[in-house]
N, C-alpha and C positions, 0 to 999 in steps of 0.2 A: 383781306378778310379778317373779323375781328375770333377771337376765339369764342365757343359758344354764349357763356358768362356774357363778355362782355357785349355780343346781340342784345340779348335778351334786355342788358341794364338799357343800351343806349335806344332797343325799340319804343321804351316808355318816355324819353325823352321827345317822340313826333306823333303820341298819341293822347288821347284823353283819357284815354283806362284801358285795361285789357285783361282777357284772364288767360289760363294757360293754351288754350285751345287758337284764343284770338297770337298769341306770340307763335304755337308752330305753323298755324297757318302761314302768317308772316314771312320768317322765317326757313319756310320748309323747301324751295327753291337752291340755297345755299347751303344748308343745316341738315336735308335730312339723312343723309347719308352717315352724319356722327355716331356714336354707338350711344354717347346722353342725349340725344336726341329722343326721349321719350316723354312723356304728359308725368311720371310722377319726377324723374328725374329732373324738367321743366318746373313743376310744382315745388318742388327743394330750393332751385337756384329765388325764383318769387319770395318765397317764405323766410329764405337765408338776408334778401335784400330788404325783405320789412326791420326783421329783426336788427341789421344794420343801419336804419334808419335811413337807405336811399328808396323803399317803397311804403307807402300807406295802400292798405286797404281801404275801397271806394265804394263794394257795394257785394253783394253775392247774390246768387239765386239759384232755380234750379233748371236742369239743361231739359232737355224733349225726354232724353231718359229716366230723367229727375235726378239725375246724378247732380250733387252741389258744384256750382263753379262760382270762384271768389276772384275779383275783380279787384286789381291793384293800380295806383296811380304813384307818377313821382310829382309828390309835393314842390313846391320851388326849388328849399335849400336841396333838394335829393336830385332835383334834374341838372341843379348847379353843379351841385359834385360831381357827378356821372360825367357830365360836359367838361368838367376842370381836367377831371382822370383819362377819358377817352376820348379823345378828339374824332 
């Protein structure tokens, strides 16, 4: 089992985008029991990985609540890396 981080990078690697809700879904089998295991604490690790340049944001919109949800993809060189780093 990969640490939570490291889920999260490698789930975008077998998808075409995702926002945070589509990753604890995912995830939530293995994961939910963590104590980061929460939607803003989820939303930080996404954000931390744009900013590192392994996620682009793909698209946003808003949910049944109207809460915003922001949709992140790994571009090539970012699913390379991810792939290079976590087997």
């Amino acid at each position: 089992m990969y640490p939570l981080n490291y889920a999260i990078l490698k789930h975008f690697t077998k998808v075409d985008e995702a926002c945070a809700e589509d990753v604890m879904e995912a995830l939530a089998d293995q994961y939910s029991s963590f104590k980061a295991f929460k939607k803003p604490a989820i939303i930080n690790a996404l954000m931390t990985a744009e900013a590192n340049g392994l996620l682009e944001e793909s698209r946003s919109d808003l949910d049944s609540n109207q809460q915003l949800r922001v949709f992140y993809r790994a571009h090539a060189e970012g699913a390379a890396t991810i792939n290079k780093y976590i087997k």
